[in-house]
Legacy VTK file of the C-alpha trace (Angstrom):
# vtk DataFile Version 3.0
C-alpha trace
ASCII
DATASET POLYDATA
POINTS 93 float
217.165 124.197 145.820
214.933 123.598 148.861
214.185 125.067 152.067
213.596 122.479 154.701
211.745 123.911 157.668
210.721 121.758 161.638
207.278 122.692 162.518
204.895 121.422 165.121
201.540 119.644 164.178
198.818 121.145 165.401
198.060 118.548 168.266
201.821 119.842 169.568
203.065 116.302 169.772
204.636 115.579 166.437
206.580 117.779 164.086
206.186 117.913 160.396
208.677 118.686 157.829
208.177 121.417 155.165
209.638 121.998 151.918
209.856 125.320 150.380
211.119 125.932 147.173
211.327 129.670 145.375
212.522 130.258 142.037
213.087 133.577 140.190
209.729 133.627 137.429
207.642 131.222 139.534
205.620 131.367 142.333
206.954 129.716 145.396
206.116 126.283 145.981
205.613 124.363 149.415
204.709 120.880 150.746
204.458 119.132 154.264
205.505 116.097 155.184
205.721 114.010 158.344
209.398 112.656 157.441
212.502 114.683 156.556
213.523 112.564 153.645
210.555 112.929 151.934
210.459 116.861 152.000
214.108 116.532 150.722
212.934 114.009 148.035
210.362 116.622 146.741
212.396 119.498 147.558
215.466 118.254 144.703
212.457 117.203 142.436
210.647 120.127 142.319
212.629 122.630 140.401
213.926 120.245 138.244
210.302 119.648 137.650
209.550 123.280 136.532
212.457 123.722 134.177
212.040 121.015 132.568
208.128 121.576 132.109
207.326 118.113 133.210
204.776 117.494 135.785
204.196 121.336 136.003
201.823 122.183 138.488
202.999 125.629 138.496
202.982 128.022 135.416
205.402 130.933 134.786
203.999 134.498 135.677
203.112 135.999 132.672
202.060 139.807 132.899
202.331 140.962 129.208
198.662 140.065 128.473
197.832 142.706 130.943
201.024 144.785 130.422
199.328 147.403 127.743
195.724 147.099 129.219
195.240 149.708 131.568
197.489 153.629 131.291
196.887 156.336 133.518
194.740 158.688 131.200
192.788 155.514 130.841
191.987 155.477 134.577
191.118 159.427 134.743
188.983 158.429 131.891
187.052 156.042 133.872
187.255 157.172 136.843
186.047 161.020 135.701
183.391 159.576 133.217
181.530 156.603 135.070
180.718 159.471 138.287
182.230 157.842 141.079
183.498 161.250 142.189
180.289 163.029 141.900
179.192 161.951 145.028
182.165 162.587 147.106
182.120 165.658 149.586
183.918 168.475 149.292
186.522 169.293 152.346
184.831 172.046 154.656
186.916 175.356 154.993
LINES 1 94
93 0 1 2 3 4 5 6 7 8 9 10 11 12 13 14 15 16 17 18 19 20 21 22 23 24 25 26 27 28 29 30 31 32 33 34 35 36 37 38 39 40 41 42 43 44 45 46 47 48 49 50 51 52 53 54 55 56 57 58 59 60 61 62 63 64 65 66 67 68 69 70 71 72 73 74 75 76 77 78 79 80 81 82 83 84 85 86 87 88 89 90 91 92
């Protein structure tokens, strides 16, 4: 489902009609368009769009590749071994 939104152009003369549409998994997508009907056109099309895979400009979030990559001891690790703290200053008394 869409979210239609009014806005002004930026000469403040016309208005333009913007289509929002978020999904759980997928980045929100939006387009502008000068008439209503056309926002609601792409609006209903969209997310049909995306779960059926067709036409998909926009890919699910996928965060398992980087899930495993980086731990907390492998932070200190870096951050105590490449020296980035040897040049900090120590708090005066």
């Amino acid at each position: 489902m869409a979210s239609i939104f009014k806005r002004k152009s930026k000469d403040g003369k016309r208005f333009t009609w913007r289509a929002v549409v978020r999904m759980k998994g997928y980045p929100t997508a939006s387009k502008s368009f000068e008439r209503k009907q056309e926002a609601d056109d792409w609006g209903a099309r969209k997310p049909c769009a995306v779960l059926n895979k067709v036409n998909l400009i926009i890919p699910r979030v996928v965060y398992s590749q980087h899930k495993n990559q980086y731990t907390y001891a492998n932070l200190m690790s870096r951050l105590y071994g490449d020296g980035a703290l040897d040049y900090h200053r120590t708090p005066k008394a």
